[in-house]
N, CA, C and O atoms as a CHARMM CRD file, in Angstrom:
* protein
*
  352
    1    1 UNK  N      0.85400  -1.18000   0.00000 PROA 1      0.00000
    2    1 UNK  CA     0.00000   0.00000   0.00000 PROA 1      0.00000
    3    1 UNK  C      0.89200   1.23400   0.00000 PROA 1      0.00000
    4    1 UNK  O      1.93700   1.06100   0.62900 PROA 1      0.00000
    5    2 UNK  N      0.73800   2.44400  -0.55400 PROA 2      0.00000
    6    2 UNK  CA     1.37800   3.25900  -0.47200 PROA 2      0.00000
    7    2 UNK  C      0.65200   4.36300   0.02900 PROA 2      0.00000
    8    2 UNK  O     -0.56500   4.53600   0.09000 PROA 2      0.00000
    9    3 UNK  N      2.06400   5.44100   0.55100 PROA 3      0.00000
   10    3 UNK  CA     2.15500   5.84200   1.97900 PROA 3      0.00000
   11    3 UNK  C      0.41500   7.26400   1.99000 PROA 3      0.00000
   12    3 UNK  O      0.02500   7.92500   2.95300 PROA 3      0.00000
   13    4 UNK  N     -0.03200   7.23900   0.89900 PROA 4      0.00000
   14    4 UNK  CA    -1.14000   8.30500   0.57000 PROA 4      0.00000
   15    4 UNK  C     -2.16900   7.26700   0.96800 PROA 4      0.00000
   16    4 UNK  O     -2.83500   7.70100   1.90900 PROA 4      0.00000
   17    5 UNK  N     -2.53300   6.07500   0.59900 PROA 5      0.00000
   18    5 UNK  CA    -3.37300   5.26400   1.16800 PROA 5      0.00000
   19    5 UNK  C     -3.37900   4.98200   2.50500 PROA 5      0.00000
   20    5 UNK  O     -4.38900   4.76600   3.17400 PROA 5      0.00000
   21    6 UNK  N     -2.19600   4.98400   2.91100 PROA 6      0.00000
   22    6 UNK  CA    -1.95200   4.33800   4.47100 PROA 6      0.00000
   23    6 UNK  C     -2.20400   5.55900   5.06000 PROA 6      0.00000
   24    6 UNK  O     -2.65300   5.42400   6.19800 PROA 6      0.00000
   25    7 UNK  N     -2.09300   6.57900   4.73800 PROA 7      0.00000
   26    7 UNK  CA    -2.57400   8.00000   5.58300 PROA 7      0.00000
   27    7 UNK  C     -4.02300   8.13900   5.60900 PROA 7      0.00000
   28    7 UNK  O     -4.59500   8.42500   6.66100 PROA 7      0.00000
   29    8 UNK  N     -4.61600   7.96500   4.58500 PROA 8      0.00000
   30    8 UNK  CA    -5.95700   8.13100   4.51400 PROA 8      0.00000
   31    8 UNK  C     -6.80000   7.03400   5.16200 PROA 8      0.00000
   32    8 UNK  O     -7.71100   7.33900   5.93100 PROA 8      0.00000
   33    9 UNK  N     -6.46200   5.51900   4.81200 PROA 9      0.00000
   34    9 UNK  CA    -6.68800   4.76700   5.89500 PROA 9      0.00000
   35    9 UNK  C     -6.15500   4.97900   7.01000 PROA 9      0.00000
   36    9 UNK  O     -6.59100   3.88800   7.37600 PROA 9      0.00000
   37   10 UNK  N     -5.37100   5.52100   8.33000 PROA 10     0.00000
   38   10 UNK  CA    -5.41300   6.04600   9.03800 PROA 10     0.00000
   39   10 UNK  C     -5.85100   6.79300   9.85700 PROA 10     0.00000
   40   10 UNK  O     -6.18100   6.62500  11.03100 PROA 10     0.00000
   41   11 UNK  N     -5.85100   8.13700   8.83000 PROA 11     0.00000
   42   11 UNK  CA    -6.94000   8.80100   9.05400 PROA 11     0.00000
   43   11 UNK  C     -8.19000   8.50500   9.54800 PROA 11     0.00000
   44   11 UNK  O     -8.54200   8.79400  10.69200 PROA 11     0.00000
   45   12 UNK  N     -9.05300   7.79400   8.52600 PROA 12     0.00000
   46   12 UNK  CA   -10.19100   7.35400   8.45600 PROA 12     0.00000
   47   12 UNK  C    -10.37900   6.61900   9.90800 PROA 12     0.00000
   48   12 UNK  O    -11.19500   6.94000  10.77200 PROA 12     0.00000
   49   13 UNK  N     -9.47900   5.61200   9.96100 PROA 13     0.00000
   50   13 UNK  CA    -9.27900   4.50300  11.00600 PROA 13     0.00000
   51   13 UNK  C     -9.73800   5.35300  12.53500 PROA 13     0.00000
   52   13 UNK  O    -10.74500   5.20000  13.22600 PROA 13     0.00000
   53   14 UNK  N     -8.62100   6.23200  12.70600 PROA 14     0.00000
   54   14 UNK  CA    -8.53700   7.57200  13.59400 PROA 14     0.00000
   55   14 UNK  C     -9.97000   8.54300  14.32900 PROA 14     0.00000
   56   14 UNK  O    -10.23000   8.88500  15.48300 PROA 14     0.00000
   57   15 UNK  N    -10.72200   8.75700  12.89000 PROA 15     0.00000
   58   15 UNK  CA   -11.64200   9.49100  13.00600 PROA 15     0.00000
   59   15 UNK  C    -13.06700   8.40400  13.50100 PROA 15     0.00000
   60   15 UNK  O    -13.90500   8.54500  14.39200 PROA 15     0.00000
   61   16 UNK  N    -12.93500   7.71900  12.85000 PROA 16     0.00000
   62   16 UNK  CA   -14.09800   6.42400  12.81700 PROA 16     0.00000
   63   16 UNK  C    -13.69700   6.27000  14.28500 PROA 16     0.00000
   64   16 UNK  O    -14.57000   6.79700  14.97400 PROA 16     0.00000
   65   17 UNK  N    -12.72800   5.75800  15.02200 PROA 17     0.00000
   66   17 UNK  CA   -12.72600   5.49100  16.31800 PROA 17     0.00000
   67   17 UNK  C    -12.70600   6.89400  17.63100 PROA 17     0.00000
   68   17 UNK  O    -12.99000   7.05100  18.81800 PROA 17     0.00000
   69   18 UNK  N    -12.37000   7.38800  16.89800 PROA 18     0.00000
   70   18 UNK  CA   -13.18300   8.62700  17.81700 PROA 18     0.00000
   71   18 UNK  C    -14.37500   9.21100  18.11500 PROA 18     0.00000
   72   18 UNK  O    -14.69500   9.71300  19.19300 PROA 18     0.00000
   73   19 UNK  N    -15.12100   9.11600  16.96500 PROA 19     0.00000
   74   19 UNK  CA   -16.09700   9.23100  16.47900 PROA 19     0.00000
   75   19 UNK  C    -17.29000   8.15000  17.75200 PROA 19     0.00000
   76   19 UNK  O    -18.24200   8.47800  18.46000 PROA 19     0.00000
   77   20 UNK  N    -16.56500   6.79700  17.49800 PROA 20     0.00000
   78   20 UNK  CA   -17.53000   5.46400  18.44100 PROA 20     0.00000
   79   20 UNK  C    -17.07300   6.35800  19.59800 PROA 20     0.00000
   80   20 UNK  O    -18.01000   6.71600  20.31200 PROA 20     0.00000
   81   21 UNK  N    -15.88000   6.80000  19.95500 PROA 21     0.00000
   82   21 UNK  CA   -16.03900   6.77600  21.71800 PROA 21     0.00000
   83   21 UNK  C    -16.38700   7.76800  22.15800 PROA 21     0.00000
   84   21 UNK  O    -16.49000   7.66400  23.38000 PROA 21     0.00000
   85   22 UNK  N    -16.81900   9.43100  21.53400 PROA 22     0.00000
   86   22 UNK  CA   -17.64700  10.23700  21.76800 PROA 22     0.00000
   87   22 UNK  C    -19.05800   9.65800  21.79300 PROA 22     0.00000
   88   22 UNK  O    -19.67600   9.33000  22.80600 PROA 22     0.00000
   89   23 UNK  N    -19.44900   9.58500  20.61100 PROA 23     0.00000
   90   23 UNK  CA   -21.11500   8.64000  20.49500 PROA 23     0.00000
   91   23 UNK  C    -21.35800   7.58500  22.08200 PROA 23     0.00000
   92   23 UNK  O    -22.23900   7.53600  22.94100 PROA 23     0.00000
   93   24 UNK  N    -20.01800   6.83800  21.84100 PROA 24     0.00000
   94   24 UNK  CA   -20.43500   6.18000  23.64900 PROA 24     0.00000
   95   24 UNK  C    -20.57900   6.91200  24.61900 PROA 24     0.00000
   96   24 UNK  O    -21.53900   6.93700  25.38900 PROA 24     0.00000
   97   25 UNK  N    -19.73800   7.47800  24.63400 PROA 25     0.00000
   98   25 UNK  CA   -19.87100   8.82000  26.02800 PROA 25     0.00000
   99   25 UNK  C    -20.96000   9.11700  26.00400 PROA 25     0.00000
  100   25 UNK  O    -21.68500   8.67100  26.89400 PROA 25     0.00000
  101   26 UNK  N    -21.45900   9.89300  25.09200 PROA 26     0.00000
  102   26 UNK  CA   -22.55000  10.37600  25.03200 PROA 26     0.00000
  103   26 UNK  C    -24.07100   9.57500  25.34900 PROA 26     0.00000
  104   26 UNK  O    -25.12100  10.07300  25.75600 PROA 26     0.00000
  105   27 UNK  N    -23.83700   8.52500  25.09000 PROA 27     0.00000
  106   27 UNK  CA   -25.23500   7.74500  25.39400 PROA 27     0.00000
  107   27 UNK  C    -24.67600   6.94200  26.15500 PROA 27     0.00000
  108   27 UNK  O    -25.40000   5.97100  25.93300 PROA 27     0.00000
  109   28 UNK  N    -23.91400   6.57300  26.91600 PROA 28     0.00000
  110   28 UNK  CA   -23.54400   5.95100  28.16700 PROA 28     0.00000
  111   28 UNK  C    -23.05500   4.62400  27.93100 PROA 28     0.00000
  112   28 UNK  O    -22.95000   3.71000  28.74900 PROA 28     0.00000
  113   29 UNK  N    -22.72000   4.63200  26.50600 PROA 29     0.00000
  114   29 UNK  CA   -22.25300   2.48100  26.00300 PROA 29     0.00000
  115   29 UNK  C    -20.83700   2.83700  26.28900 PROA 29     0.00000
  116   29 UNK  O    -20.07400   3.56000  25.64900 PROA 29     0.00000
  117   30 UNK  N    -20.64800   2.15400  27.42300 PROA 30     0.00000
  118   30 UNK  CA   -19.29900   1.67000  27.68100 PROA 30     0.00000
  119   30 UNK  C    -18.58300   1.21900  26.42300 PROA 30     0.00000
  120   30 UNK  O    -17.63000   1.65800  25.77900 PROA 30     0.00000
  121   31 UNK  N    -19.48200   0.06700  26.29900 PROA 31     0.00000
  122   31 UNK  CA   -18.73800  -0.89900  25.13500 PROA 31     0.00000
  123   31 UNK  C    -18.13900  -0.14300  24.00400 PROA 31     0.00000
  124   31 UNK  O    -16.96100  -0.09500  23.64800 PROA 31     0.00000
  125   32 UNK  N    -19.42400   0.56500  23.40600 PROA 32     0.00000
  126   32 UNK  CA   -18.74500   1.68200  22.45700 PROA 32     0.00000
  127   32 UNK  C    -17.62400   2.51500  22.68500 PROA 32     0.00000
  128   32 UNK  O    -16.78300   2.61900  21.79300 PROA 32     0.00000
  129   33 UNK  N    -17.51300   3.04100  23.61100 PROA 33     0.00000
  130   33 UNK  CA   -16.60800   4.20700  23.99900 PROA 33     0.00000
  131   33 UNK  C    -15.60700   3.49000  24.01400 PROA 33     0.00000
  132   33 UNK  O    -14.80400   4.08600  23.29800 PROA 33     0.00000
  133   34 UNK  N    -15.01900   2.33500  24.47900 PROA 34     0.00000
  134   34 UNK  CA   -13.70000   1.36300  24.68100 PROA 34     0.00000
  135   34 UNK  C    -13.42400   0.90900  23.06700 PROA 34     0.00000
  136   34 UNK  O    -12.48400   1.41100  22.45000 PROA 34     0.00000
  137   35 UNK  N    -14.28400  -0.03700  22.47100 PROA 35     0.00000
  138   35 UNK  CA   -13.98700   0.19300  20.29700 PROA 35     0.00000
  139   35 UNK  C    -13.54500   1.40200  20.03400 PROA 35     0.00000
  140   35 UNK  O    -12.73100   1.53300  19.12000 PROA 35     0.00000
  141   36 UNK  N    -13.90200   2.31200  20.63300 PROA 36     0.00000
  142   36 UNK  CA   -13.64000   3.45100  19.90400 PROA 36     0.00000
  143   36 UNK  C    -12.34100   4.01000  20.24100 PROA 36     0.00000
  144   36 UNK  O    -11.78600   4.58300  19.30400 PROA 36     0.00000
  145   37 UNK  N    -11.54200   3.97600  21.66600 PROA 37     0.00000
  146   37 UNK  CA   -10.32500   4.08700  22.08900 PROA 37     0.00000
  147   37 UNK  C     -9.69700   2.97600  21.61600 PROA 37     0.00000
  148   37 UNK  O     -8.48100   3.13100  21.50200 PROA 37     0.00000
  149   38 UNK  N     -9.93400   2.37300  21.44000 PROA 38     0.00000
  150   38 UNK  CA    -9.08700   0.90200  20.82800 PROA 38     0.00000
  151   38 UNK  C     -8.30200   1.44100  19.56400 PROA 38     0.00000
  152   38 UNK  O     -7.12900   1.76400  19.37500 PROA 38     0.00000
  153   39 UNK  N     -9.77500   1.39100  18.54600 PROA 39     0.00000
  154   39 UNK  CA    -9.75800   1.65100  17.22000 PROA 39     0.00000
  155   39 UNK  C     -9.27400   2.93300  16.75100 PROA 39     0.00000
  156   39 UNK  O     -9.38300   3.09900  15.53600 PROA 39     0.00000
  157   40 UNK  N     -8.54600   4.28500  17.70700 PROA 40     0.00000
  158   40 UNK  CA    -7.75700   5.15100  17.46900 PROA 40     0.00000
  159   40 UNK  C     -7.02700   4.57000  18.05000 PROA 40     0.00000
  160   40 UNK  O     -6.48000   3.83400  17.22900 PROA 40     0.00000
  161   41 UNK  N     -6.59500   4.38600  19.06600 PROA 41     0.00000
  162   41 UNK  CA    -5.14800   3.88800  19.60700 PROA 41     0.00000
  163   41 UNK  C     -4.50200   2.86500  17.92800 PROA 41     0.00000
  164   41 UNK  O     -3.38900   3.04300  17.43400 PROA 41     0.00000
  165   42 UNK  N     -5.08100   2.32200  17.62900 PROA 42     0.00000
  166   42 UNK  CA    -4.53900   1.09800  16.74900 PROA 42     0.00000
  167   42 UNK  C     -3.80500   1.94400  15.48200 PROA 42     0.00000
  168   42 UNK  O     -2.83200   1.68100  14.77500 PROA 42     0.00000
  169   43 UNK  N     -4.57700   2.89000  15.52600 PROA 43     0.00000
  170   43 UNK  CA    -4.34700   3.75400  14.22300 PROA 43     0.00000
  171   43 UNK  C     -3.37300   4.51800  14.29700 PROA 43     0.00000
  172   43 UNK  O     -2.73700   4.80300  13.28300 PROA 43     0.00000
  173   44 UNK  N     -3.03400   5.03700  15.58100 PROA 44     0.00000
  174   44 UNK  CA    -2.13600   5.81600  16.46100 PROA 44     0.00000
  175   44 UNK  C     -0.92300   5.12100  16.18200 PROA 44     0.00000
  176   44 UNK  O      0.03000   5.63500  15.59700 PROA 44     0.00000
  177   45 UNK  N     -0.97700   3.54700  16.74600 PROA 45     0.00000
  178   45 UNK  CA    -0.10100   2.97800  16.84300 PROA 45     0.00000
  179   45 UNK  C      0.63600   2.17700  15.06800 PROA 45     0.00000
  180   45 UNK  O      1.83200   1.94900  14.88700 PROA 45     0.00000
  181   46 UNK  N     -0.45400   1.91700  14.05700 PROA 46     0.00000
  182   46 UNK  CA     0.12200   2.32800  12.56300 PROA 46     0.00000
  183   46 UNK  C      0.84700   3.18400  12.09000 PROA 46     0.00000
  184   46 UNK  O      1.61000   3.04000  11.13500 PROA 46     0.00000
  185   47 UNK  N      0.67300   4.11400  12.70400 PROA 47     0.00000
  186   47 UNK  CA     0.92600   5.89400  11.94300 PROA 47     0.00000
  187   47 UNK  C      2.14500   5.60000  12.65400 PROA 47     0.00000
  188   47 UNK  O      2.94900   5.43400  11.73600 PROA 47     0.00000
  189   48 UNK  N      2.62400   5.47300  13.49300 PROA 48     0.00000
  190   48 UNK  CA     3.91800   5.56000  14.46600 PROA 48     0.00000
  191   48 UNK  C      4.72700   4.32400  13.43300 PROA 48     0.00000
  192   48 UNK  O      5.44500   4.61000  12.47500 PROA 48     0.00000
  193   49 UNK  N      4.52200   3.42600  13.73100 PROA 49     0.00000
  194   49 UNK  CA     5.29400   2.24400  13.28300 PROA 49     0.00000
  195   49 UNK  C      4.97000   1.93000  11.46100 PROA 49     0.00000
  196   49 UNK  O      5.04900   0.76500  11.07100 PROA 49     0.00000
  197   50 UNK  N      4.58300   3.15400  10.36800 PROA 50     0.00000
  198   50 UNK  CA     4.68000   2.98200   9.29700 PROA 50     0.00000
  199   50 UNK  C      6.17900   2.84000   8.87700 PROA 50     0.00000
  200   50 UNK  O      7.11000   3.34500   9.50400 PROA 50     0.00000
  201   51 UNK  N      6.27100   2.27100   8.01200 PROA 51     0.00000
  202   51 UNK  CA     7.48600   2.10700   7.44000 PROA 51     0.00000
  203   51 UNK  C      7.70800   3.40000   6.56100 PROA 51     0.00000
  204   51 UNK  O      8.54400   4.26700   6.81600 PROA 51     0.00000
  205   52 UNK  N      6.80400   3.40400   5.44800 PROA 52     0.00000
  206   52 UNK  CA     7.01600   4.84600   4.99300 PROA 52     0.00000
  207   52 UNK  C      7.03400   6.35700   5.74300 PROA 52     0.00000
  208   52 UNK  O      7.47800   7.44700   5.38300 PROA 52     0.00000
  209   53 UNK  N      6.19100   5.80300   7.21500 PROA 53     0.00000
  210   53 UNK  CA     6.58900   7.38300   7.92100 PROA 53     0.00000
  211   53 UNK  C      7.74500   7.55500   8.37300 PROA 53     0.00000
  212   53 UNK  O      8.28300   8.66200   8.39700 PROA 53     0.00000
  213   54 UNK  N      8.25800   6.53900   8.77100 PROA 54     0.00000
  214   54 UNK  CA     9.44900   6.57600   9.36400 PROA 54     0.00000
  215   54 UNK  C     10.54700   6.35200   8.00800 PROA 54     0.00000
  216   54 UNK  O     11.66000   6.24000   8.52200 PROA 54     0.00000
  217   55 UNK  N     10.60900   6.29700   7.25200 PROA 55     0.00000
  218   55 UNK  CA    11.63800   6.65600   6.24600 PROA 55     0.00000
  219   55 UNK  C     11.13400   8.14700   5.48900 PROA 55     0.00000
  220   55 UNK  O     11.94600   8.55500   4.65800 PROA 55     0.00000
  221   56 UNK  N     10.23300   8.76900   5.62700 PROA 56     0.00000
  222   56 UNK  CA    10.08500  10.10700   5.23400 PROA 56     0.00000
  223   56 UNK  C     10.99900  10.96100   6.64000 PROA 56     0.00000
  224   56 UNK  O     12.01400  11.63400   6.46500 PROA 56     0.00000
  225   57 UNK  N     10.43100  10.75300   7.79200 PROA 57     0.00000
  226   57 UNK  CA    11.48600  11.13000   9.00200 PROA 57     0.00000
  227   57 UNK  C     12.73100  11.23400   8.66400 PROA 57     0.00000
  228   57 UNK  O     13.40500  12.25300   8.51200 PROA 57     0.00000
  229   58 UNK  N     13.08500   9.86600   8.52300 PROA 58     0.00000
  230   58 UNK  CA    14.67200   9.92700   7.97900 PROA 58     0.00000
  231   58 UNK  C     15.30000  10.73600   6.97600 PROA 58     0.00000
  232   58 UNK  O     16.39300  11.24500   7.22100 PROA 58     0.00000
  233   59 UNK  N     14.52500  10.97500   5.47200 PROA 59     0.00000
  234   59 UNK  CA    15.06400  11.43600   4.84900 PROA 59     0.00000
  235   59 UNK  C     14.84400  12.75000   5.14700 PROA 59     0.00000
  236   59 UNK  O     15.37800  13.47300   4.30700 PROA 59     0.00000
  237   60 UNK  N     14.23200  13.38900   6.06500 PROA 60     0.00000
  238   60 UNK  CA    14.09100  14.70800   6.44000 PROA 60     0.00000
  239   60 UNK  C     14.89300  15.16900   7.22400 PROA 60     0.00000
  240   60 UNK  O     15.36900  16.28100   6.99500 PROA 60     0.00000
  241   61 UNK  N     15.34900  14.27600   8.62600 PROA 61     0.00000
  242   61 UNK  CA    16.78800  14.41800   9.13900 PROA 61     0.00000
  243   61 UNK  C     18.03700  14.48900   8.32700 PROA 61     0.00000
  244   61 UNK  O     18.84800  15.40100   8.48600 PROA 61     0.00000
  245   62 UNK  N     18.16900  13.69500   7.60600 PROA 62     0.00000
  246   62 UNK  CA    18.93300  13.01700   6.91100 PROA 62     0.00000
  247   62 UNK  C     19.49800  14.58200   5.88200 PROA 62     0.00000
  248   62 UNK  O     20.65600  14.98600   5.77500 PROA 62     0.00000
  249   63 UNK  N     18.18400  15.21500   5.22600 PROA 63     0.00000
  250   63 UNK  CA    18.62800  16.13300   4.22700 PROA 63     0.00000
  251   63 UNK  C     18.66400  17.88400   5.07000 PROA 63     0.00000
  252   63 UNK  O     18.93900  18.93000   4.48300 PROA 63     0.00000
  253   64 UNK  N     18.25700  17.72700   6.73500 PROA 64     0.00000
  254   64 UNK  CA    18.55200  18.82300   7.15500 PROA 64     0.00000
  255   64 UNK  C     19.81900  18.69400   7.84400 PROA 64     0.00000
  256   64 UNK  O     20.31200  19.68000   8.39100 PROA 64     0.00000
  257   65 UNK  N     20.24900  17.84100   7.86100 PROA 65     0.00000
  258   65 UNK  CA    21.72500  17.19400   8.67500 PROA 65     0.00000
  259   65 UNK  C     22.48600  18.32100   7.04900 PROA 65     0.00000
  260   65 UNK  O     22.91500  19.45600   7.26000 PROA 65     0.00000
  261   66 UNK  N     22.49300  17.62400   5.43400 PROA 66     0.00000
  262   66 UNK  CA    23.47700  18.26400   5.03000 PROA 66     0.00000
  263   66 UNK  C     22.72000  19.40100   4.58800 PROA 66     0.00000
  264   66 UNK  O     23.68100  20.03800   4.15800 PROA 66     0.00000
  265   67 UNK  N     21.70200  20.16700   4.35800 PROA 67     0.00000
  266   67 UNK  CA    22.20500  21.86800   4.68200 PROA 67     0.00000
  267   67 UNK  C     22.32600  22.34900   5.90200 PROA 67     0.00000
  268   67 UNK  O     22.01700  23.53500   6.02100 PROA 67     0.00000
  269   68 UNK  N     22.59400  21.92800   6.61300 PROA 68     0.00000
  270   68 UNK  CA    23.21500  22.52100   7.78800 PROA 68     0.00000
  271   68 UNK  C     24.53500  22.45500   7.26200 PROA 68     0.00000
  272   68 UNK  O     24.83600  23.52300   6.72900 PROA 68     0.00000
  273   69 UNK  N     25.45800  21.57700   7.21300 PROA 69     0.00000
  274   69 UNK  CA    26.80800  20.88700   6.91000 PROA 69     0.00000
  275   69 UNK  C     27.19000  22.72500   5.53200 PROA 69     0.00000
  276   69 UNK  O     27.98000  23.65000   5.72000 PROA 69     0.00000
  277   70 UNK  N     26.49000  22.55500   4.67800 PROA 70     0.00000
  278   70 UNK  CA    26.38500  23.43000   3.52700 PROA 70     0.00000
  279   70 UNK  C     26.43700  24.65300   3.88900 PROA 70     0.00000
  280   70 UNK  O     27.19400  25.50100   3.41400 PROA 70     0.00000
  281   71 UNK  N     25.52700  24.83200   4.86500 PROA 71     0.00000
  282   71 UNK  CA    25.56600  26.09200   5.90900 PROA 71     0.00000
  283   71 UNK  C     26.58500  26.46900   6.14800 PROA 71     0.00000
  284   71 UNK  O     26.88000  27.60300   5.76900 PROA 71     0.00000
  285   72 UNK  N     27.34100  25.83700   6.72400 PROA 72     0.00000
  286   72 UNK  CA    28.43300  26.00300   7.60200 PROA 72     0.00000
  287   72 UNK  C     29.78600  26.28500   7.03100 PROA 72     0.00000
  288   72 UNK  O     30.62000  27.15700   7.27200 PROA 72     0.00000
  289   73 UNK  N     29.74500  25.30200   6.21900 PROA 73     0.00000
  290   73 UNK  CA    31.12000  25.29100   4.75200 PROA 73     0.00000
  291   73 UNK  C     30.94600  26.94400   4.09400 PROA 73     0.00000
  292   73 UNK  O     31.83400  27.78100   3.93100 PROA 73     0.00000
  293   74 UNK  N     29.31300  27.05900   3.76700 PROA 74     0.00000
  294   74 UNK  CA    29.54000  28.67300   3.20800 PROA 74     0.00000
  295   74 UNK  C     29.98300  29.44100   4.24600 PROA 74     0.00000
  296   74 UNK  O     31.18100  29.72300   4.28200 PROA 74     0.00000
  297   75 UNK  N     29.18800  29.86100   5.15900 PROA 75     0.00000
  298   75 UNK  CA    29.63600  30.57200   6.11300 PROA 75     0.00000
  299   75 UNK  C     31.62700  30.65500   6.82800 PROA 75     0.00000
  300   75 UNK  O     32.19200  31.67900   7.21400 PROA 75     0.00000
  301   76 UNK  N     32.23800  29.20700   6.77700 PROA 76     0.00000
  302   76 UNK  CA    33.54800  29.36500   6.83700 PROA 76     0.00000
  303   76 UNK  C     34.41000  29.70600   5.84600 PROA 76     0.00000
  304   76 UNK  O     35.56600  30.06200   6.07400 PROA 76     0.00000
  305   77 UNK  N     33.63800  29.57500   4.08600 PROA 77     0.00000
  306   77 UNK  CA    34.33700  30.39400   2.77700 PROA 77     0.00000
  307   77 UNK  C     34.10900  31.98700   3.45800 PROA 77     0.00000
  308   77 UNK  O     35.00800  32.82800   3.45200 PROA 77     0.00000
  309   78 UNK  N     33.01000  32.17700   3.92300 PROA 78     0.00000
  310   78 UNK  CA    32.36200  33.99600   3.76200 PROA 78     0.00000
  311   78 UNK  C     33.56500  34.44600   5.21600 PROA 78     0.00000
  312   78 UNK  O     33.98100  35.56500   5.51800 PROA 78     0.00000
  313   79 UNK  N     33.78800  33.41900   5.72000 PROA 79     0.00000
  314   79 UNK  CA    34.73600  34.19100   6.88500 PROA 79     0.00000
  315   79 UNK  C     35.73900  34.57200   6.40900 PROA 79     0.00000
  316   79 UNK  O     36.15400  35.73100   6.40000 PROA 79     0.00000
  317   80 UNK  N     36.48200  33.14700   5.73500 PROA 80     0.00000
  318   80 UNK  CA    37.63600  33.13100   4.92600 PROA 80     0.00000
  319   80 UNK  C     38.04200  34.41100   4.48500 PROA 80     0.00000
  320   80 UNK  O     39.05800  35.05600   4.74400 PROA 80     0.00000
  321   81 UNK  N     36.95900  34.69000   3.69300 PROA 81     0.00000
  322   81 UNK  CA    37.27200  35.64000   2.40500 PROA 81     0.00000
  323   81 UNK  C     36.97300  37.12600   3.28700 PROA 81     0.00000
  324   81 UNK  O     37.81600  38.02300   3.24600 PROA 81     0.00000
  325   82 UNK  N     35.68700  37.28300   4.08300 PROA 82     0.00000
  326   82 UNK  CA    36.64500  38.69300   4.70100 PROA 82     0.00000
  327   82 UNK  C     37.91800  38.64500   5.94100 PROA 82     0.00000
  328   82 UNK  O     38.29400  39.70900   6.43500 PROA 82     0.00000
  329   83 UNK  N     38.35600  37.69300   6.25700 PROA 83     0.00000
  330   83 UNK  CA    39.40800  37.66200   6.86200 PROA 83     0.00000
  331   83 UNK  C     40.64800  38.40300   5.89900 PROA 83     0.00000
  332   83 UNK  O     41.56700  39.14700   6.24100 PROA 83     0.00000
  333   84 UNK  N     40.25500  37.86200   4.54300 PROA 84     0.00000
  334   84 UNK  CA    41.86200  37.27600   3.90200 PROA 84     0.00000
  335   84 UNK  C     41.22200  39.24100   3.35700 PROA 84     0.00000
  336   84 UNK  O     42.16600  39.98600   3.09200 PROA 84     0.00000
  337   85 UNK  N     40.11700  39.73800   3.26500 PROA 85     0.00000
  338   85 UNK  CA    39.57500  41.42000   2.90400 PROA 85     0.00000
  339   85 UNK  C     40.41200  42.56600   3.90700 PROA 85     0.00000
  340   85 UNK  O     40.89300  43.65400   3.59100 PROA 85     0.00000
  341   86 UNK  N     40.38300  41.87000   5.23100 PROA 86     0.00000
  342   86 UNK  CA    40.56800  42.84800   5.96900 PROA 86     0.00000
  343   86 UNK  C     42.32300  42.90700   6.35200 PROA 86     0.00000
  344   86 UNK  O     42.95700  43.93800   6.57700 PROA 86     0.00000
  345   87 UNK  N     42.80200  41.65900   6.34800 PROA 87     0.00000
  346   87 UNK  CA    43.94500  41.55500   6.54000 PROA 87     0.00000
  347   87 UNK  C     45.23800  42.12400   5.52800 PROA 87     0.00000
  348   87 UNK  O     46.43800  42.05500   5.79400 PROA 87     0.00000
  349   88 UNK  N     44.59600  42.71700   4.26600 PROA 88     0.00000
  350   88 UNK  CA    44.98600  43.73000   3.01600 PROA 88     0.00000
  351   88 UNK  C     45.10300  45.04900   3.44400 PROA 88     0.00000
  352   88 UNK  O     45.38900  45.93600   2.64000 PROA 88     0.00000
């Protein structure tokens, strides 16, 4: 399944079980209200342990790790060069 499906089933999953455990609250079904914490928790617990979420994570660390790195390299050319400005 890919990761636009697995969000939307999620989603869905998410809302649908929130959905039962307000409705229980509200009219006093235990039973309901517990499906319904279940059935977000479960969804909760998909969304956490996706494979594709957790490799979008990564590549988001992953690509702010090197502009930072890029950052830094410019910023020690831009020193460089007014060092080597002022020392004239």
């Amino acid at each position: 399944m890919n990761s636009k499906n697995e969000k939307f089933d999620n989603s869905k999953e998410k809302f649908m079980g929130e959905s039962k455990e307000v409705i229980g609250k509200i009219t006093g079904n235990e039973q309901l209200e517990l499906r319904g914490k279940l059935q977000s928790a479960k969804a909760d617990f998909k969304q956490k342990t996706s494979v594709s979420n957790n490799v979008e994570k990564a590549k988001e660390g992953i690509a702010g790790k090197i502009n930072n790195m890029i950052d830094r390299k410019d910023a020690i050319k831009e020193a460089k060069k007014a060092a080597k400005k002022n020392s004239k």
